[in-house]
C-alpha positions as CSV (number, residue, x, y, z in Angstrom):
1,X,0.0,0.0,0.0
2,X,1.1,3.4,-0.6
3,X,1.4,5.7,1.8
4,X,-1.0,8.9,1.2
5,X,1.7,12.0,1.6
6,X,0.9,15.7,0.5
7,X,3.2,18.3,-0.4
8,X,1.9,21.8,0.3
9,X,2.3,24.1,-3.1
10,X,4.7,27.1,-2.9
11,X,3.6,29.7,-5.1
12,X,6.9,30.5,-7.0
13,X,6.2,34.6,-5.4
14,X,5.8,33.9,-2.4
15,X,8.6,36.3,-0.8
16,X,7.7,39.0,-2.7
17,X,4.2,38.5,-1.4
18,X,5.3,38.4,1.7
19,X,7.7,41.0,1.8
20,X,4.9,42.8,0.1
21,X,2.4,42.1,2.7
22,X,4.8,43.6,5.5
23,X,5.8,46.3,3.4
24,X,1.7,47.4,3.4
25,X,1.4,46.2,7.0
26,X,4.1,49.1,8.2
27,X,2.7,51.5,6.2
28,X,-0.8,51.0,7.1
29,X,0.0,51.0,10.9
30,X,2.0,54.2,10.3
31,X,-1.3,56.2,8.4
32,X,-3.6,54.8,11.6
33,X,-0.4,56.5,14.1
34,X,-0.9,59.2,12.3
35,X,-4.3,60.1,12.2
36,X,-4.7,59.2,15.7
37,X,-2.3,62.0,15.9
38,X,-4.2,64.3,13.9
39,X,-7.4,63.2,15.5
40,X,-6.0,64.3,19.4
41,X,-4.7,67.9,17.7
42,X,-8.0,68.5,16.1
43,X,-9.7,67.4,19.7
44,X,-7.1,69.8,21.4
45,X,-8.2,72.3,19.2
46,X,-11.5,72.1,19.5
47,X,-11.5,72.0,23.6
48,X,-9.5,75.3,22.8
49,X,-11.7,76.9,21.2
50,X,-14.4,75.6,23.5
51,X,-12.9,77.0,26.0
52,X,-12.5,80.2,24.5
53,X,-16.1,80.9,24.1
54,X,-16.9,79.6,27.8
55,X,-14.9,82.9,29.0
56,X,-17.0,85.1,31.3
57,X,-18.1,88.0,29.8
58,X,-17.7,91.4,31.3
59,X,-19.6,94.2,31.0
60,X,-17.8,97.0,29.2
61,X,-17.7,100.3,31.5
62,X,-20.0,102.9,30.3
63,X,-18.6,106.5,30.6
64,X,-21.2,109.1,31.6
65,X,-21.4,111.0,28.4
66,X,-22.5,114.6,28.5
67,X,-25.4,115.0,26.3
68,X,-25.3,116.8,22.9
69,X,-26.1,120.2,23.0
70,X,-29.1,121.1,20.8
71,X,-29.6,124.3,19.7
């Protein structure tokens, strides 16, 4: 009887797919780094700007003007 043995098939490309495949793994990790980093600076900027608006507002003095003379 002969023995039932399999060989598994090696695509002839198969480093360049792979090196390939790391190669896009890298970059894609870096784009996500980087717009988490955008995403926290646009956040900062908006809790800026937030806070700039939530300043108290104070009443601007109001000078006793004399009144016109009308003649």
């Amino acid at each position: 009887m002969a023995k039932n043995t399999s060989s598994k098939f090696v695509r002839p490309d198969a480093d360049i797919r792979q090196a390939e495949a790391a190669k896009t793994t890298r970059l894609r990790s870096l784009r996500l780094a980087k717009e988490a980093e955008d995403a926290e600076k646009a956040a900062a900027a908006k809790l800026e700007t937030a806070a700039a608006k939530l300043r108290p507002r104070t009443r601007a003095s109001q000078r006793a003007t004399a009144p016109e003379p009308t003649t």
